[in-house]
Residue frames as a rotation matrix with the C-alpha (Angstrom) as fourth column:
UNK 1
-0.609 0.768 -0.198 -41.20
-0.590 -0.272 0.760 35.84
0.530 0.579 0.619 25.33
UNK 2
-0.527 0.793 0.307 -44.19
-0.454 0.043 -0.890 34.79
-0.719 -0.608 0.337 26.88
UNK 3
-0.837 0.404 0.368 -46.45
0.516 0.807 0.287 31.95
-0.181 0.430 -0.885 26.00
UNK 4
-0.690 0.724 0.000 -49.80
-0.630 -0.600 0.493 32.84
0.357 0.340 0.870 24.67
UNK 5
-0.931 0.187 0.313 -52.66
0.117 0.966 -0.229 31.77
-0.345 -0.177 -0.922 26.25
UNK 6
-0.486 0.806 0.338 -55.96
0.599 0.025 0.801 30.94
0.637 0.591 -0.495 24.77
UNK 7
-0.802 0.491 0.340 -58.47
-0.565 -0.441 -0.697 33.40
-0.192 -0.751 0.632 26.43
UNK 8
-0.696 0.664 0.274 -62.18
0.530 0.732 -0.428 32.01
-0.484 -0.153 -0.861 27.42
UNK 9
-0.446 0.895 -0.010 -65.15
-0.872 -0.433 0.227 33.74
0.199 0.110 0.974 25.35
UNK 10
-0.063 0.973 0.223 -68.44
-0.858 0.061 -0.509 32.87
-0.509 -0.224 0.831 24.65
UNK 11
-0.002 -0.130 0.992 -69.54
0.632 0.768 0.102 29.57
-0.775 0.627 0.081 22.40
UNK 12
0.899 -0.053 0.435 -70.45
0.398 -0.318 -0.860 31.70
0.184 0.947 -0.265 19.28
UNK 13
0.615 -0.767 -0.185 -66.81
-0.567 -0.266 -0.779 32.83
0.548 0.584 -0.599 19.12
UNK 14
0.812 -0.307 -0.497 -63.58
0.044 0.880 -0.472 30.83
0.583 0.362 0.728 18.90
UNK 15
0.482 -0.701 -0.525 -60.54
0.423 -0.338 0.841 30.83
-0.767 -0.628 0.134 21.85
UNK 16
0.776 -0.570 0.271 -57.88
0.276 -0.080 -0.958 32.96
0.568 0.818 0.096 20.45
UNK 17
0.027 -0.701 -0.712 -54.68
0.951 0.237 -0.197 33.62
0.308 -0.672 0.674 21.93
UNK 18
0.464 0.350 -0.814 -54.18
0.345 -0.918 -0.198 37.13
-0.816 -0.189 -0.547 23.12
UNK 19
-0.331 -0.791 -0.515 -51.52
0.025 -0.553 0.833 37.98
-0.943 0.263 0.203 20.83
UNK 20
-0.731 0.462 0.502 -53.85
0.590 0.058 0.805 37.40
0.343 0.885 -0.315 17.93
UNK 21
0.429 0.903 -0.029 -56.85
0.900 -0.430 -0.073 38.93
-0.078 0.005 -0.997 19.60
UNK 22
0.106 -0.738 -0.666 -54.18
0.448 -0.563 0.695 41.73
-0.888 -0.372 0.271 20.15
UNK 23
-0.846 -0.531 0.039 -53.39
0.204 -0.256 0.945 41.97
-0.492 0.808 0.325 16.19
UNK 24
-0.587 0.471 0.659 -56.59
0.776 0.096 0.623 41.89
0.230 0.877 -0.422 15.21
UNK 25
0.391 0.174 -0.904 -57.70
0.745 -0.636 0.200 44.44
-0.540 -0.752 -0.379 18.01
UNK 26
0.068 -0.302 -0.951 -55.24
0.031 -0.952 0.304 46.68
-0.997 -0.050 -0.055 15.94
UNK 27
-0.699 0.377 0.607 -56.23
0.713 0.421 0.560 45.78
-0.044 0.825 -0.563 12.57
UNK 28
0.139 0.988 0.074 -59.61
0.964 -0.152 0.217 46.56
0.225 0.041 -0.973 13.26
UNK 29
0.543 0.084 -0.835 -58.53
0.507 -0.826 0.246 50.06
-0.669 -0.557 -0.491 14.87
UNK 30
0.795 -0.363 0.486 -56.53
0.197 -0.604 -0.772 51.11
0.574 0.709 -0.409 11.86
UNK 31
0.822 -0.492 0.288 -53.49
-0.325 0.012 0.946 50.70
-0.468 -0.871 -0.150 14.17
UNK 32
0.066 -0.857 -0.510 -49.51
-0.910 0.158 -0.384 49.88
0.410 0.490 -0.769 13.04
UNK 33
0.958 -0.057 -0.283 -48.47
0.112 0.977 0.181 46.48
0.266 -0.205 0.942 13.36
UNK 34
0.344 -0.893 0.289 -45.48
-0.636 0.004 0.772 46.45
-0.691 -0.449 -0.567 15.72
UNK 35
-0.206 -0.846 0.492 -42.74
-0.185 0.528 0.829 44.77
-0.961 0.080 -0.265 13.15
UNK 36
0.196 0.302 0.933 -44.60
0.891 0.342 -0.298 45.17
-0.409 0.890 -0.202 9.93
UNK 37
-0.743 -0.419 -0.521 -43.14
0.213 -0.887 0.410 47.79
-0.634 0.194 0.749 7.53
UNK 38
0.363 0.817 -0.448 -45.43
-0.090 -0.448 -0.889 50.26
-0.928 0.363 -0.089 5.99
UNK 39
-0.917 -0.377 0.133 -44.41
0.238 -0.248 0.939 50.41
-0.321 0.892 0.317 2.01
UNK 40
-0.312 0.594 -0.741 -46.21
-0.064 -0.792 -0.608 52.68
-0.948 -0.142 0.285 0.29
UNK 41
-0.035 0.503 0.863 -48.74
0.709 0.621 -0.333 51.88
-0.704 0.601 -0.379 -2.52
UNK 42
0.752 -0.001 -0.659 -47.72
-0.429 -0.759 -0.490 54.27
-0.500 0.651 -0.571 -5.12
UNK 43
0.839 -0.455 0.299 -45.21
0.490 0.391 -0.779 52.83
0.238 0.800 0.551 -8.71
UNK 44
-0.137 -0.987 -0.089 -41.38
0.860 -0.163 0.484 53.69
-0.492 -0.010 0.871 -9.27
UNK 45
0.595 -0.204 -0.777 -41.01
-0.367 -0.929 -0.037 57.61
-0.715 0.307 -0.628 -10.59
UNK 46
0.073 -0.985 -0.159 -38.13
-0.303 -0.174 0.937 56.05
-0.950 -0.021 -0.311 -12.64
UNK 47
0.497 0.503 -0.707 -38.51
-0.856 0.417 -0.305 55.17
0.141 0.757 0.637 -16.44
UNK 48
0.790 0.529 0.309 -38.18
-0.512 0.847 -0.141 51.54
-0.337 -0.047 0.940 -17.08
UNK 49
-0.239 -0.970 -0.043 -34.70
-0.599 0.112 0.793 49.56
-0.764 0.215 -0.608 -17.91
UNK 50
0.037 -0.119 -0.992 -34.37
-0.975 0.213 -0.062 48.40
0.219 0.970 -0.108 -21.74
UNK 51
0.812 0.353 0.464 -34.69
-0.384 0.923 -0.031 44.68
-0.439 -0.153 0.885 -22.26
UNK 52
0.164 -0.892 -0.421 -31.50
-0.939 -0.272 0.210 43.21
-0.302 0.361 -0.883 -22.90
UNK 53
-0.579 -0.152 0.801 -32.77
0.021 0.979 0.201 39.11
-0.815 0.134 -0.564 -23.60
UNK 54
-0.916 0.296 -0.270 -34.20
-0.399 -0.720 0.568 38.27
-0.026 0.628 0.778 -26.67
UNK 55
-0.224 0.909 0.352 -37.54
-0.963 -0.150 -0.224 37.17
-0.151 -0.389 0.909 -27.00
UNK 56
-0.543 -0.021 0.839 -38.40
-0.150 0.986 -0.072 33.35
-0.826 -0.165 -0.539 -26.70
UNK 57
-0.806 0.445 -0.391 -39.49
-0.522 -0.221 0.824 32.22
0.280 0.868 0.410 -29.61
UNK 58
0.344 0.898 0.273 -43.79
-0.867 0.416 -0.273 30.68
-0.359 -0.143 0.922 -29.28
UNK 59
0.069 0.127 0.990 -44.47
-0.081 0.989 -0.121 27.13
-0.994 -0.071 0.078 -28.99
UNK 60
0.791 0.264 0.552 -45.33
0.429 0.404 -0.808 27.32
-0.436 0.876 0.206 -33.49
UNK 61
0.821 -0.513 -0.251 -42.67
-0.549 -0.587 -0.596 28.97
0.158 0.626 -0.763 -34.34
UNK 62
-0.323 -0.693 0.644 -39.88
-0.623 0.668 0.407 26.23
-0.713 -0.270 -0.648 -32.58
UNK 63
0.028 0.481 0.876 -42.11
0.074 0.873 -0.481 23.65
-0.997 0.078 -0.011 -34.13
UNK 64
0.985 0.137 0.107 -41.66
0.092 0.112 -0.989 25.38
-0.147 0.984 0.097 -38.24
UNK 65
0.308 -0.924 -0.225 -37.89
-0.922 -0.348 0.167 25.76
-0.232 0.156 -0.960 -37.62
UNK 66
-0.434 -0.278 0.857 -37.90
-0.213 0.956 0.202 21.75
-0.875 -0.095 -0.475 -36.45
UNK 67
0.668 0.520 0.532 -40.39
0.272 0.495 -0.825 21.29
-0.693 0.696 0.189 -39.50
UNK 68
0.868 -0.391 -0.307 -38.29
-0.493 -0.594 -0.636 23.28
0.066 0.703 -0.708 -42.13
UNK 69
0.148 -0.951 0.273 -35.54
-0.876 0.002 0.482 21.28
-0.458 -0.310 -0.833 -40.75
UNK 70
-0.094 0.373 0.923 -37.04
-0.163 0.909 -0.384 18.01
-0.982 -0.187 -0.024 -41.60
UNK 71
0.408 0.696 0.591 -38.10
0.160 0.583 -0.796 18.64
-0.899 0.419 0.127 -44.40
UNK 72
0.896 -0.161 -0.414 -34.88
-0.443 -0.389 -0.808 19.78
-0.030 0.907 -0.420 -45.64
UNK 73
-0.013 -0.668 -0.744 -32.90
0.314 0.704 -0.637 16.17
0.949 -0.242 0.200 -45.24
UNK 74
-0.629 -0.553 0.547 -32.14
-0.676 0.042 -0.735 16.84
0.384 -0.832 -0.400 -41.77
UNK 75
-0.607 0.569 -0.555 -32.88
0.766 0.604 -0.219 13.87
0.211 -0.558 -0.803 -39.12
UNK 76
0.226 0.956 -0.185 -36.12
0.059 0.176 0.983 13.80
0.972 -0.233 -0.017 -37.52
UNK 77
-0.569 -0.338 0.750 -36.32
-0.693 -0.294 -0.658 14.24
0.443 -0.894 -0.067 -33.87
């Protein structure tokens, strides 16, 4: 592989190497990116797999089990 070197522009724009001016060169042209895969922007066709954990219980609901505990003789946390 070959180093990149910065090319020279103008002041109003910034050195870039080629191999960036390169990517964005094909960006801008609606060009493939050598080594990027296309994946196509469309959902799964497949229905959805069943849920098989159960559900966590919310922050007030932990907090009336620990109360309900408490307040039936059990230690305190």
């Amino acid at each position: 592989m070959t180093p990149s070197v910065p090319t020279t522009v103008g002041p109003d724009k910034a050195p870039y190497p080629t191999s960036f001016a390169h990517i964005v060169e094909l960006i801008t042209t609606g060009q493939p990116i050598p080594g990027i895969r296309e994946i196509p922007n469309k959902l799964s066709e497949e229905k959805p797999s069943e849920s098989v954990q159960s559900k966590r219980k919310k922050p007030w609901e932990t907090q009336a089990i620990v109360a309900g505990a408490a307040s039936a003789g059990g230690e305190t946390l």
